[in-house]
C-alpha positions in Angstrom: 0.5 25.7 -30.4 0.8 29.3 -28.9 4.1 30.7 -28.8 4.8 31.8 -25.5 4.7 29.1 -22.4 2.9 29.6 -19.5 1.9 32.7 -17.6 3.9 34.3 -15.3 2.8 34.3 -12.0 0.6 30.9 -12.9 0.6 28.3 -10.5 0.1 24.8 -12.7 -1.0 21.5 -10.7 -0.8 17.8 -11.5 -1.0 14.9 -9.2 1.1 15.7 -6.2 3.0 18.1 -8.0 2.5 21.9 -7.8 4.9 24.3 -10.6 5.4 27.7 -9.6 6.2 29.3 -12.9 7.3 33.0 -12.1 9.2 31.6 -9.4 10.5 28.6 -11.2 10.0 25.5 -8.1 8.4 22.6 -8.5 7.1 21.1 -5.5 5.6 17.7 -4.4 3.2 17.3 -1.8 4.4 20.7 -0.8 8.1 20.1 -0.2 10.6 21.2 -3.0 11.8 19.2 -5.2 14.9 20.1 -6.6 15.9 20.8 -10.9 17.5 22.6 -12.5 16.3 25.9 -14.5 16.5 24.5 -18.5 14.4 21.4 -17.6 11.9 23.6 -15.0 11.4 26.0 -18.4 10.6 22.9 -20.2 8.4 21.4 -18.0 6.4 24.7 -17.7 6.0 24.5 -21.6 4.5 21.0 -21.7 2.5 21.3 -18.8 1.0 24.6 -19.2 0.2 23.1 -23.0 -1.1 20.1 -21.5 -2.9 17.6 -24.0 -1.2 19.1 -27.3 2.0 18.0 -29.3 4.8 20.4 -28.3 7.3 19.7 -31.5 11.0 19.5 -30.6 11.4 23.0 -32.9 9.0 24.2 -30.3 11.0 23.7 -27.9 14.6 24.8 -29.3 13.2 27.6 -30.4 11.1 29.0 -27.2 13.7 27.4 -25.1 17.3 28.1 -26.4 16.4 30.3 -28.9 16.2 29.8 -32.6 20.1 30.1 -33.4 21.0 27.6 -31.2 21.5 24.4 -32.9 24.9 23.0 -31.1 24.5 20.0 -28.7 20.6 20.7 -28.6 19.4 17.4 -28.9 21.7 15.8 -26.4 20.7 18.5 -24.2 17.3 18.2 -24.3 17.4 14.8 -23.7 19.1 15.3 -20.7 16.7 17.6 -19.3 13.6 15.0 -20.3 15.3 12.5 -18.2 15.9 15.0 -15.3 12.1 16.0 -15.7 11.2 12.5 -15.5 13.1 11.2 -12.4 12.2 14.7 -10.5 8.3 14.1 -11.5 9.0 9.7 -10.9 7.6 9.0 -14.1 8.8 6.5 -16.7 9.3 6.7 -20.7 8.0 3.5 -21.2 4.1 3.5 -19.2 4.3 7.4 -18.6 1.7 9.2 -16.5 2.7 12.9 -16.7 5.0 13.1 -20.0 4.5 11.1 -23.4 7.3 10.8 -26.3 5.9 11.0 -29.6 9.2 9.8 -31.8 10.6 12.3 -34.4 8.0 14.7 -32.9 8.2 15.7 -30.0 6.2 15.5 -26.4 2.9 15.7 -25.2 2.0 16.2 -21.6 -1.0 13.5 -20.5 -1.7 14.3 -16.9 -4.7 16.7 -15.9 -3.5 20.5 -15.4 -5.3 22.7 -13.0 -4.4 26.5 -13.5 -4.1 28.7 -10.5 -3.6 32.2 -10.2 -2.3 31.7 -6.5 -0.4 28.4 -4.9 -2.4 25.8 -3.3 -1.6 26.2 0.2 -2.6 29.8 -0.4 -6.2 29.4 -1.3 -7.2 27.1 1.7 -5.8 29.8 3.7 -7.7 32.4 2.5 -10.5 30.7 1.0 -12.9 34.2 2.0 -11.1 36.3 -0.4 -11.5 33.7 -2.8 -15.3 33.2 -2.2 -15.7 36.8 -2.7 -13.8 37.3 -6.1 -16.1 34.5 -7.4 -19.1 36.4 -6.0 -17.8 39.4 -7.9 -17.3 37.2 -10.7 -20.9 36.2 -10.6 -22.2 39.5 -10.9 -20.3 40.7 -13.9 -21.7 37.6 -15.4 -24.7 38.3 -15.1 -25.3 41.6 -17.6 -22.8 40.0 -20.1 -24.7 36.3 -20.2 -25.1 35.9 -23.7 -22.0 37.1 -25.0 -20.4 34.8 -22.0 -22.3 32.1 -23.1 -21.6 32.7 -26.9 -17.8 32.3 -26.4 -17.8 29.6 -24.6 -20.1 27.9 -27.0 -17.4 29.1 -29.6 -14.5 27.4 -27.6 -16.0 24.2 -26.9 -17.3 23.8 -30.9 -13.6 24.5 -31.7 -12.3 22.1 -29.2 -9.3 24.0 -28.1 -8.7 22.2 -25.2 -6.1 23.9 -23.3 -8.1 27.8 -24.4 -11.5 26.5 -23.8 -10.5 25.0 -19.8 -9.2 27.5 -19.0 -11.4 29.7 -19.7 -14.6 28.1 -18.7 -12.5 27.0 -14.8 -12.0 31.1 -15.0 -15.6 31.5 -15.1 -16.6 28.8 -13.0 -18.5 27.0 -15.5 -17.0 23.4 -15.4 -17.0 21.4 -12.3 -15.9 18.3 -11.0 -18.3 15.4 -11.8 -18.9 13.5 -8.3 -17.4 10.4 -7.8 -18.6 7.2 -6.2 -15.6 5.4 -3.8 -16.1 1.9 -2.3 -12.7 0.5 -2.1 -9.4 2.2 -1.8 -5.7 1.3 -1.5 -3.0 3.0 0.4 0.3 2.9 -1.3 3.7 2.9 0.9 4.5 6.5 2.1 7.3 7.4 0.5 10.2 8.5 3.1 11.7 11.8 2.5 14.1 11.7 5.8 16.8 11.2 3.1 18.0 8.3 5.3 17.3 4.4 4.1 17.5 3.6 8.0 14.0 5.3 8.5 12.3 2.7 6.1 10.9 1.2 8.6 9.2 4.7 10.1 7.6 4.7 7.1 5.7 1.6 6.5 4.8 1.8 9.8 3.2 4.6 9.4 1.7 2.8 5.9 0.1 0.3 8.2 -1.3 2.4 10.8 -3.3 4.6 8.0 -4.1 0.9 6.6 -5.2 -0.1 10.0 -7.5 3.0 10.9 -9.0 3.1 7.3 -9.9 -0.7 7.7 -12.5 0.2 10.7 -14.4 1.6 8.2 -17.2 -1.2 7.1 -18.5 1.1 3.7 -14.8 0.9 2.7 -13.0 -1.4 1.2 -9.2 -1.6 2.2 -6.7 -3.3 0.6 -3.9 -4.9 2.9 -0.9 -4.1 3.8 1.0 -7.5 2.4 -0.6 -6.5 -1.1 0.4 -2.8 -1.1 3.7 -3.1 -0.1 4.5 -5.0 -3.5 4.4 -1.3 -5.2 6.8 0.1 -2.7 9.3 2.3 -5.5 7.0 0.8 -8.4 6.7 3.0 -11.5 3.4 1.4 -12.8 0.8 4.1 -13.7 -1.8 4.5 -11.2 -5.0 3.2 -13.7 -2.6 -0.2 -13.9 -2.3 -0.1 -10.4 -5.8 0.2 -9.4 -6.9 -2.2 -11.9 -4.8 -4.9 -10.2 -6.1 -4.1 -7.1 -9.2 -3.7 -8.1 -9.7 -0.3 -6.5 -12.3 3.2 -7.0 -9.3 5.2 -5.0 -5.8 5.5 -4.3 -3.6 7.0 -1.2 -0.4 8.0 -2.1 1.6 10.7 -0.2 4.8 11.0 2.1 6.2 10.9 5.1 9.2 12.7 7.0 10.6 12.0 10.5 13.1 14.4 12.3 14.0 14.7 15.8 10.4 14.6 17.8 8.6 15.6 14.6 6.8 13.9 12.0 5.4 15.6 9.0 2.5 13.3 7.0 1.4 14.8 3.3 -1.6 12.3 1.7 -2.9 12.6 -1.6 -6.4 11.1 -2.8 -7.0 10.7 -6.5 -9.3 8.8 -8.3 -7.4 5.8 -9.5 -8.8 5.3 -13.1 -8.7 9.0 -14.7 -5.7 9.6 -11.9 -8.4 13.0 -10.8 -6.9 14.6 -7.8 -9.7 14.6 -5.0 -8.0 15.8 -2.1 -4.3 16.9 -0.6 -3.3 18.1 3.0 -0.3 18.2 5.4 0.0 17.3 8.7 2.8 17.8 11.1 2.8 16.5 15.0 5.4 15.5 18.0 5.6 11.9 17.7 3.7 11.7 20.9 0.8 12.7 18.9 1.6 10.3 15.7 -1.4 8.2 16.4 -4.2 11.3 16.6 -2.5 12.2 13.3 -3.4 9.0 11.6 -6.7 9.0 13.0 -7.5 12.4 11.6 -5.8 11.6 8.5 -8.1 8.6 7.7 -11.4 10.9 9.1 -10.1 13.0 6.6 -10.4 10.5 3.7 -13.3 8.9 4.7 -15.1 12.6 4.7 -13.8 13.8 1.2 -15.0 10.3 -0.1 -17.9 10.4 1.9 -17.8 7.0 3.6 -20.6 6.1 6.3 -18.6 6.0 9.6 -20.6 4.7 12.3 -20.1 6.5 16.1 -18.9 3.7 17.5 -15.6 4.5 14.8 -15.7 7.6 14.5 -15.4 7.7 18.8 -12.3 5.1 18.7 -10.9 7.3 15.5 -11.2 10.8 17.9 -9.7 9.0 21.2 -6.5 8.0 20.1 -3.9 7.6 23.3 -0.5 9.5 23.6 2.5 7.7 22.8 6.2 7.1 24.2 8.2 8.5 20.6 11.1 6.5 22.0 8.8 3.2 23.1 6.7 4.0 19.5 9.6 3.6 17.8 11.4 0.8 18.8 8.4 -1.2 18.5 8.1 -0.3 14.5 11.4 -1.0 13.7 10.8 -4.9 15.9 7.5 -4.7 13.4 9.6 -3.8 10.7 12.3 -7.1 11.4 9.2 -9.6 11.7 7.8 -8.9 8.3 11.4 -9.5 6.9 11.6 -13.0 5.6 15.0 -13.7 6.9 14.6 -15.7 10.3 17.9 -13.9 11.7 15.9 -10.8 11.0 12.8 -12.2 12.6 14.9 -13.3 15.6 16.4 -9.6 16.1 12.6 -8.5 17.0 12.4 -9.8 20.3 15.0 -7.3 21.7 12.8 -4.4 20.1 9.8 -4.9 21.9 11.1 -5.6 25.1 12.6 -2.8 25.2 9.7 -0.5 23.7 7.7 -2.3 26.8 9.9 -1.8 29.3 9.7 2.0 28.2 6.6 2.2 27.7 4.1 -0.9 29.8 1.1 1.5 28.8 1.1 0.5 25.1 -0.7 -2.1 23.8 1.5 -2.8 20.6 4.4 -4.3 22.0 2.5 -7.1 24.0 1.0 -7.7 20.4 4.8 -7.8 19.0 5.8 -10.2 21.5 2.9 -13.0 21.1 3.5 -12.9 17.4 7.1 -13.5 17.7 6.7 -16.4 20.4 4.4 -17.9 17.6 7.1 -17.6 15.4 9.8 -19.7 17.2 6.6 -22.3 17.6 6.9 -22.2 13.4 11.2 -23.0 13.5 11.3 -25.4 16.1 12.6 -22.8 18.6 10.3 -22.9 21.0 7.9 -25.7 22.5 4.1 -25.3 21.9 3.1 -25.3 25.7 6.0 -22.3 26.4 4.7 -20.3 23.6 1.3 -20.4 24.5 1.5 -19.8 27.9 3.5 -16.4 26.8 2.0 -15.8 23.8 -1.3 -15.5 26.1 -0.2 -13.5 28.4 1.1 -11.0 26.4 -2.4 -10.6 24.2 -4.3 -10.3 27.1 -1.8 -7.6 29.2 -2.6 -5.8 25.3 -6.4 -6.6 25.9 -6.4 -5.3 29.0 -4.9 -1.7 27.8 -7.3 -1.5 24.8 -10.0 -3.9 24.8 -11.3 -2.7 20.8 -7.7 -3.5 19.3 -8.8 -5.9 16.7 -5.2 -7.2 16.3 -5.3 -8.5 19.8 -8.4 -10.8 19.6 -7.8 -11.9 15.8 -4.1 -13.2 17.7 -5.8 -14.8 20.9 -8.5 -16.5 18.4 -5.2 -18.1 17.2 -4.0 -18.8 20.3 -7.6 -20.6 21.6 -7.7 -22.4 18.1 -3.9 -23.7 17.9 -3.2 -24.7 21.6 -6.0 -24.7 23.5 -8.7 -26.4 21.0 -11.4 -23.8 22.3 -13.3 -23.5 19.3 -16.1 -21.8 21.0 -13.7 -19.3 22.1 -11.5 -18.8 19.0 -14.5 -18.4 16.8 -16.3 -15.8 18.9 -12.8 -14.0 19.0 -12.4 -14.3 15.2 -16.0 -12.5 14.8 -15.2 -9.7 17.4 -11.7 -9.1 15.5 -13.5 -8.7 11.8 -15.9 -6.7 13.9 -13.5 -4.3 15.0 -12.0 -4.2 11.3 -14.2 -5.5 8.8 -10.9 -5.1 6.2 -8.6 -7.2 8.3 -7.3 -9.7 5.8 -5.5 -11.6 9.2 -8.8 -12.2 11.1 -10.5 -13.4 7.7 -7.8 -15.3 6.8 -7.4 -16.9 10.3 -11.5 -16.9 10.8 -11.3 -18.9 7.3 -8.7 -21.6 8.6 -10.7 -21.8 11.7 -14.0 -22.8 9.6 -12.2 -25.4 7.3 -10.8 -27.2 10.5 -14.4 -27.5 11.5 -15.6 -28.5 8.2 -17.5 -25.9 7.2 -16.7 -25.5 3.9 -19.7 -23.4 2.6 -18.2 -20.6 5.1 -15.2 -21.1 4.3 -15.4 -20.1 1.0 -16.8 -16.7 1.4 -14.0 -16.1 3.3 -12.0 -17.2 1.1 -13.4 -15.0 -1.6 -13.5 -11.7 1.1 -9.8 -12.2 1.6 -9.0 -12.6 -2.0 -10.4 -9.2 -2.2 -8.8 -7.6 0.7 -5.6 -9.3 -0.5 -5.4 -9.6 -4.4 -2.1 -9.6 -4.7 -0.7 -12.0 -2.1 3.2 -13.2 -1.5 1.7 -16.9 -2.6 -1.1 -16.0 -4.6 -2.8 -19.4 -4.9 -2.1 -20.2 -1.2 -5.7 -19.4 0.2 -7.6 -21.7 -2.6 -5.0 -24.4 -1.6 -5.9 -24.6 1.4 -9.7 -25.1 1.3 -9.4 -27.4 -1.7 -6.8 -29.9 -0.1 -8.7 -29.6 3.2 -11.8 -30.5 0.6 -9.9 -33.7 -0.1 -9.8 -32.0 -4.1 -6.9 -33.2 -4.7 -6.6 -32.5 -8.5 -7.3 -28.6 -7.9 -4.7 -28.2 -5.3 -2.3 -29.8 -7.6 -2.8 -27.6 -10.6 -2.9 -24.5 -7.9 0.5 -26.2 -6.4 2.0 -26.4 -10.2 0.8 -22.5 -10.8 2.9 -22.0 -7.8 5.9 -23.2 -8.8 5.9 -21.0 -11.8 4.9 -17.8 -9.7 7.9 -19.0 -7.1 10.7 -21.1 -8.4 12.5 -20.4 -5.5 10.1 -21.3 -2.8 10.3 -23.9 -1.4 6.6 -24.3 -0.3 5.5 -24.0 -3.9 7.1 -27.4 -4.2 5.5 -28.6 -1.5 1.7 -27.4 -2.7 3.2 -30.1 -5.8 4.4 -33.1 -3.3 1.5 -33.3 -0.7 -1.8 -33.9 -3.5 0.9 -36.1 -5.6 0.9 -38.6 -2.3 -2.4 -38.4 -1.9 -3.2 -39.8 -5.6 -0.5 -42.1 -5.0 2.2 -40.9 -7.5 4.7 -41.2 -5.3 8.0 -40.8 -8.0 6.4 -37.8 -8.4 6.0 -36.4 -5.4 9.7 -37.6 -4.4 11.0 -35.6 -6.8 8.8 -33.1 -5.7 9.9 -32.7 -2.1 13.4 -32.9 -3.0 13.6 -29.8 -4.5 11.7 -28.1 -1.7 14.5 -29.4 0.6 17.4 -28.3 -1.3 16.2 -24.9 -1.3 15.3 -25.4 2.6 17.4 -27.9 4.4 16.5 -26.3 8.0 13.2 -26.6 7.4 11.7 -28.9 10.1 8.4 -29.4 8.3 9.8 -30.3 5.0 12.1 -33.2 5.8 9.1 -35.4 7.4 7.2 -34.8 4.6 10.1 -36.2 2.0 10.2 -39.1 4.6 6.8 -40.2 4.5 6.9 -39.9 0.1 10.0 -42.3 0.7 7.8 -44.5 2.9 4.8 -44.3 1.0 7.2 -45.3 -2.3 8.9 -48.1 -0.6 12.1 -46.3 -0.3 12.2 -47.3 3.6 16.1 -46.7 4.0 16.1 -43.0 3.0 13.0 -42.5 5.0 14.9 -43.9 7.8 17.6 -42.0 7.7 15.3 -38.3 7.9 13.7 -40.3 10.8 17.1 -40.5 12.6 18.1 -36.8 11.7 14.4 -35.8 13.4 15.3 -38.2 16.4 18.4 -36.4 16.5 17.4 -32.7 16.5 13.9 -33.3 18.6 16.6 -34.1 21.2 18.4 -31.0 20.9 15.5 -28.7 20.4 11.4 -29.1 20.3 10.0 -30.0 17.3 
């Protein structure tokens, strides 16, 4: 290993991280990110010897000098740890920094070496064009010695000498890569306050949302992406479980009427960094900014966007901040899974519509939560369809290409009305709209098993098992189709594969009860149904079902009683 650590005045990049080395910051996605000087000098060691062994001595000695012996191993474990939280990484499935025991470390991401900082270059990409066209011409009369060295280098595989070198001269290059699916992971909130979570993932969907238009792309859902929100997996383990060519990661920052967006692409499996910019807009203009964020993406990956999205992705309406706002954090309460949460909603959107009648998003809000009370007895059917319709149509009305808005009125024909004409056309316009809208496919999918087209249904099945690989109830699609299938056996062993994914949902005992009555082993499903109703005794679905095991197992007194309880309550409430 050379003895000194890297230049002065270098500027070294990995992932989302930039390391100014004369100045001695590290910044992510452009913001600083604050540590302390020891641990920045050691980090600058490792990184700017990227892909060797840099032994412990190495570092005592470069780093506190060789007669410093006293409290230096405590100390540099301290600064490895601070290293690691500042870069998020993690000692046990590392992505930027590797322990080798008794030796020492070895830093594993890719290092790109510049002589100026990133930002800098974009802005003055001329001057930069025309060093390399100097570059070129002094090449030229010195070729074969050029050539000769580098031959040298790469036959004595010094990998950190030989990179740089041949990046100075131009000579290696990024190898194009082919991307067909892609995941955006949550936007990580830098407002250094846990109240604007919310502001965040809503900003996480809408990127979700406008990538989704895209047919060339595949785009993973929200519901799956959301289960890495703080992960520390590596990103080749988290693109392998989503099953994805690319990742989005970046961050997002909300103060006052501002809102400041960084994204990152990188090529999930080698982790490559494709692309980085920052954007910053009033929150009047938040939606443009997500649209030209994901036009962005799709050009560096080189999607195929047809017109007709690339015209919807360039028209994007100015927004209310305050009306915009109160209608993500009622979007933020609905995906909670506490109904008191759910419940709290309602007041949200009214008021974001009251503010602001011109959005489309809060009528959406609104007929999604009126479905909602349908689901806890809250609400009678022929209530919550009259509002639930009027509110997605008042959003139809204001934008008639909102995919969200036909995928829920296809629900609200197939559910209340029994217009399966309708729903069914409505369906195909939403997954029109947004081909990656794992909602419409899953609801399109229902829709076709209802009918009894199972064929169908299983390639939707299949598309949204793609669009949604990891799911809250991961066999809960397949269940579906097979019990609808009368395959009873299936949707038991995919009802007993919940219960070990879930052991405290009560559904998963459910998917165990409802095939167990229809082969007739009632003890079994009894026992089955129980346990789903201890965990939920409010649950207005699960008690009939434990009351028709009873029945069915000639246990007509406790199936009696329920009936009562249900007597009771439908008076009191609908049911």
């Amino acid at each position: 290993m050379s003895s000194s650590s890297a230049s002065v005045g270098l500027f070294l990049r990995f992932g989302v991280f930039e390391l100014d080395c004369q100045a001695g910051e590290l910044h992510k996605s452009g913001l600083l990110v604050h540590l302390p000087p020891q641990p920045l000098k050691i980090l600058a060691l490792l990184a700017g010897h990227s892909g060797e062994v840099v032994t412990r001595a190495d570092i005592r000695r470069q780093i506190w000098g060789d007669g410093t012996f006293v409290d230096f191993e405590q100390g540099l474990n301290q600064c490895i740890r601070q290293i690691r939280t500042a870069l998020g990484d993690d000692a046990e499935s590392p992505r930027y920094i590797e322990t080798l025991p008794r030796r020492g470390y070895r830093f594993i991401a890719r290092v790109e070496e510049r002589e100026t900082p990133a930002a800098s270059m974009e802005e003055s990409g001329g001057e930069i064009h025309a060093h390399k066209a100097a570059g070129r011409k002094w090449l030229v009369p010195a070729g074969g010695v050029i050539a000769a060295g580098l031959a040298l280098l790469v036959f004595l595989n010094v990998p950190w000498m030989r990179n740089r070198v041949m990046r100075a001269f131009g000579v290696v290059h990024n190898q194009p890569v082919e991307i067909h699916s892609i995941a955006v992971l949550p936007l990580e909130n830098l407002s250094n306050d846990p109240e604007q979570e919310y502001f965040a993932d809503g900003m996480t969907e809408e990127l979700i949302t406008d990538l989704g238009k895209i047919s060339a792309l595949r785009v993973i859902s929200r519901t799956s992406v959301m289960r890495y929100k703080g992960t520390k997996k590596p990103l080749p383990q988290i693109a392998r479980e989503l099953n994805v060519d690319a990742i989005v990661e970046g961050t997002v920052e909300h103060s006052g009427n501002r809102v400041r967006i960084t994204a990152n692409l990188l090529y999930a499996l080698s982790e490559r960094h494709l692309w980085a910019e920052s954007y910053q807009r009033d929150l009047r203009d938040v939606l443009s900014l997500q649209d030209e964020v994901a036009r962005a993406i799709a050009q560096q990956i080189q999607a195929k966007v047809t017109p007709d999205v690339q015209t919807r992705l360039a028209t994007s309406r100015p927004v209310n901040p305050e009306a915009h706002d109160l209608y993500l954090k009622g979007r933020y309460l609905m995906d909670r899974p506490e109904f008191e949460a759910n419940l709290r909603a309602l007041t949200y959107f009214q008021q974001a519509n009251r503010i602001d009648a011109g959005s489309p998003m809060p009528y959406l809000g609104l007929a999604s939560y009126y479905e909602m009370l349908v689901h806890y007895g809250e609400m009678r059917g022929t209530e919550a369809r009259e509002r639930a319709m009027a509110a997605v149509m008042r959003a139809l009305e204001i934008d008639p290409n909102l995919a969200e808005a036909h995928a829920m009125l296809g629900s609200v024909m197939h559910d209340y009305d029994w217009d399966w004409a309708g729903a069914e056309r409505e369906f195909k316009r939403a997954i029109e709209l947004n081909p990656n809208s794992a909602d419409a496919h899953d609801e399109y999918r229902n829709h076709l098993i209802d009918m009894g087209r199972f064929h169908e249904a299983y390639a939707e099945l299949k598309l949204g098992q793609q669009l949604e690989p990891v799911w809250p109830r991961p066999d809960g699609r397949e269940y579906r189709y097979y019990w609808d299938g009368r395959e009873y056996d299936k949707a038991l062993e995919l009802g007993r594969k919940s219960v070990e994914l879930e052991p405290n949902n009560p559904y998963s005992y459910a998917f165990v009860g409802w095939p167990l009555v229809q082969l007739g082993r009632y003890g079994e499903a009894i026992s089955e149904f129980e346990k789903a109703v201890a965990l939920a005794p409010g649950d207005l679905y699960l008690k009939p079902c434990l009351a028709r095991a009873y029945a069915e197992g000639g246990r007509e007194v406790e199936a009696r009683k329920i009936l009562r309880e249900l007597e009771l309550r439908y008076r009191q409430s609908y049911m």
